[in-house]
C-alpha positions as CSV (number, residue, x, y, z in Angstrom):
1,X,75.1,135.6,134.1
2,X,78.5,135.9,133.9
3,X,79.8,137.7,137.6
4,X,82.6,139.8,135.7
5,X,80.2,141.4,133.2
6,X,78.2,142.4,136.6
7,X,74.4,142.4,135.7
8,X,74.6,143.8,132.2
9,X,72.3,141.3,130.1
10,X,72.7,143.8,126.7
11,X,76.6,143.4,127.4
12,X,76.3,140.0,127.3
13,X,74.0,139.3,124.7
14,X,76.4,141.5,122.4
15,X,79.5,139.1,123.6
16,X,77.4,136.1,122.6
17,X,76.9,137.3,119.1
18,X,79.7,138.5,118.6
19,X,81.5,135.3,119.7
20,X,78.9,133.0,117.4
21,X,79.2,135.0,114.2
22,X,83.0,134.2,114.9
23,X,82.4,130.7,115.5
24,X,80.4,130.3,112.5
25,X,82.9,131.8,109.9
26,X,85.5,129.0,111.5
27,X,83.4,126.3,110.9
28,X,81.9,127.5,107.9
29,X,85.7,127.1,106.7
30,X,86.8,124.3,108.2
31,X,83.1,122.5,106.9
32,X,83.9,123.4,103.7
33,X,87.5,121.9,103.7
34,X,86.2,118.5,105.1
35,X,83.0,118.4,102.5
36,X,85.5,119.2,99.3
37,X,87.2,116.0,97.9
38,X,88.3,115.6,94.6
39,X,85.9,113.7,92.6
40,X,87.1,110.6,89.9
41,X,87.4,112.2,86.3
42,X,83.9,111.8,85.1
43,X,84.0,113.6,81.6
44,X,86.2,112.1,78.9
45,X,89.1,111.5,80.8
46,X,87.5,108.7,82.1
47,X,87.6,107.0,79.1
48,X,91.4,106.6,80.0
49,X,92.1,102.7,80.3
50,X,88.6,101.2,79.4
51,X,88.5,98.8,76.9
52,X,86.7,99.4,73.4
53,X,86.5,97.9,69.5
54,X,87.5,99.1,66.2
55,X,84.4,100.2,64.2
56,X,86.2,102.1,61.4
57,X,89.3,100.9,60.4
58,X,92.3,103.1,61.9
59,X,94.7,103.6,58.7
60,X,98.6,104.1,59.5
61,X,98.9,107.6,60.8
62,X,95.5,108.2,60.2
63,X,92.0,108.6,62.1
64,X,89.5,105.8,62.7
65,X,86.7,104.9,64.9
66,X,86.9,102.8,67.8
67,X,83.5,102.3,70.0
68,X,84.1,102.3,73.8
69,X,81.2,102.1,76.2
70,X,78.4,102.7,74.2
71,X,79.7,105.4,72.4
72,X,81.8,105.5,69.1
73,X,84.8,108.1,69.2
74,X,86.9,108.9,67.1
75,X,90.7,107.6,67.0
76,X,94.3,107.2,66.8
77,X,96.7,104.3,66.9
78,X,99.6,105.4,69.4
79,X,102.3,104.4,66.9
80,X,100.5,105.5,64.0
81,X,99.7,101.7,63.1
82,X,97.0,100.6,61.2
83,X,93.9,98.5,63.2
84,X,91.8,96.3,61.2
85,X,88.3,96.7,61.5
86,X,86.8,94.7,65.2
87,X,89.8,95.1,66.5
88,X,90.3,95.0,70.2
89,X,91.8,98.2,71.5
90,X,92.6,100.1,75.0
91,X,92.5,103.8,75.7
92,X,96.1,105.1,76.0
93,X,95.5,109.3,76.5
94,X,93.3,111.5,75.0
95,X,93.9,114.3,72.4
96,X,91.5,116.9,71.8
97,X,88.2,115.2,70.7
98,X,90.2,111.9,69.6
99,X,91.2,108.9,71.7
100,X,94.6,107.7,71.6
101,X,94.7,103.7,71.2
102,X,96.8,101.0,71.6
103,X,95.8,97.4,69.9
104,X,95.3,94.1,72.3
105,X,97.2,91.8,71.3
């Protein structure tokens, strides 16, 4: 017991709640600021800087296929150059659904 409160048990069980509900929204907060950290970019984005092939010729200014990671997408040369066909190639940006290539030389 706490010898200000005198022996009033209800007075202190209602100081102890009311202290804990306060102590839980603070480190319900401050839990939740720790636990959230930005994740990697784990949808197309990611496809920024990975490596890939030509698997449909890229004309000048126009709109090929290039397969990166398993997965064909479609493409653009970042100049507007043409890519032959097996063509090494490296993810520059994206653009809608379109990847935006650059040949390796």
């Amino acid at each position: 017991m706490i010898p200000i409160l005198g022996n009033s048990v209800p007075l202190q069980i209602l100081i102890f709640a009311v202290l804990s509900f306060i102590s839980f929204l603070f480190m319900r907060k401050l839990g939740k600021k720790l636990l959230s950290k930005p994740g990697g970019n784990t949808n197309v984005y990611a496809l920024k800087g990975q490596n890939g092939f030509v698997t449909k010729e890229i004309p000048a200014e126009g709109k090929g296929y290039v397969k990166i990671g398993g997965e064909e997408w479609p493409a653009i040369e970042v100049e507007n150059k043409a890519v032959e066909l097996g063509a090494k190639v490296v993810v520059e940006g994206i653009e809608g659904n379109k990847v935006i290539v650059r040949k390796i030389p």
